[in-house]
Every structure is written in structure tokens, then in C-alpha cells.
N, C-alpha and C positions, 0 to 999 in steps of 0.2 A: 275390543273389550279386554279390561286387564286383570290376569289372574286374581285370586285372593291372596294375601301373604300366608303361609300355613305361620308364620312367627309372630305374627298378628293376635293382641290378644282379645282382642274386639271383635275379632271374624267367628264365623261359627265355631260352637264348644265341641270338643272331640269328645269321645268313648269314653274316656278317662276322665275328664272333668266333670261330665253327665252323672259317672257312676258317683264319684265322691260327692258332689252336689246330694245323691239318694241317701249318701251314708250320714252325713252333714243332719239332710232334713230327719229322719228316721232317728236319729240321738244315737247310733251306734257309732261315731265319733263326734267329737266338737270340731268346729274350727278352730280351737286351739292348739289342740293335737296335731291338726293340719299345720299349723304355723309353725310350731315345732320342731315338725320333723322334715321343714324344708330346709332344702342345702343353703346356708347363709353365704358362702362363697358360690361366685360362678364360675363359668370354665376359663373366663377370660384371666382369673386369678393365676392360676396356670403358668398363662402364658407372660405377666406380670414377673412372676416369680424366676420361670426361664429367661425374661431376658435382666432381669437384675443377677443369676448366676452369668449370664456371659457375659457383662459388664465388669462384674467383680474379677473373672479368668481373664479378659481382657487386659483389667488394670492390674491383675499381677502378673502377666507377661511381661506389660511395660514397666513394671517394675524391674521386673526380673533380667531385663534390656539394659536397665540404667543401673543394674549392680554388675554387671557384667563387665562395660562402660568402664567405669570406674575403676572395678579388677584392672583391667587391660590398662585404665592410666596411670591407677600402679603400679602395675611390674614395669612399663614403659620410664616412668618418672626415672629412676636408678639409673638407666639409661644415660638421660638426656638431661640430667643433672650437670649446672654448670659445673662443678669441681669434675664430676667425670669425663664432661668433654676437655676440661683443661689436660689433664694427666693424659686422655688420648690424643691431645695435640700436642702434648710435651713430648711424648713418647713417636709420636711417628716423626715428628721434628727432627728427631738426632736420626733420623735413617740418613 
């Protein structure tokens, strides 16, 4: 025999839905009040939102990789610039 879901909202009503149901029927709230004042976000938004900020850190790492990159092909370029290999093979040439 298989448990009930407690996340089930069809399964029996708990303590807390029973009472609201009393306050509902009794006119000491409407159900609109109830509508109201539920959370329009769930918790799963949460977690939405966390993995959209590690997406975005992610993508400025990689970013942050590919300026670096770049730096590094810069100062290299000066280097390995034909006129400067020339001048450093003109120059150890005459040793």
C-alpha cells in the first residue's frame, strides 16, 4: 500500500487549510484576502535566479580569461613582431 503524498493537494486537508476554510466560511476573511496574501513566487524562483547569477559569474570569468588572453598577446606581439625578429637577427648575425 503506497503512502499518501503529504505535497498532494487532493489528499486530505491539513489543520491549517481546515481552519482557513472556518475563517473563509464565517466572513472573517474572504477569499480574496487569501489570494492576496499568497506568495506569487515559489521557492523554485530561488533557485532560477541562483543559477542565472552563476551563469552570469561563470560568463564573466570567461570573459575575464579571454582579456587576459589578449593582455598576454599583447605584450607578446612587440616580441614577435617581424621588424623585431629582424633587428635580433641582424644583431646576433655579426657575433
Amino acid at each position: 500500500m503506497a503512502a499518501a503524498n503529504p505535497w498532494d493537494r487532493a489528499a486530505e486537508p491539513n489543520a491549517a487549510g481546515l481552519l482557513l476554510d472556518r475563517f473563509v466560511a464565517s466572513g472573517l476573511v474572504t477569499q480574496e484576502m487569501l489570494n492576496m496574501s499568497k506568495k506569487s513566487a515559489s521557492c523554485f524562483v530561488n533557485f532560477s535566479r541562483l543559477q542565472q547569477m552563476t551563469n552570469i559569474q561563470a560568463e564573466i570569468y570567461q570573459k575575464n580569461l579571454e582579456i587576459e588572453l589578449l593582455r598576454l598577446e599583447k605584450d607578446a606581439a612587440d616580441v614577435i613582431h617581424p621588424s623585431f625578429l629582424d633587428t635580433w637577427y641582424i644583431c646576433w648575425s655579426w657575433q
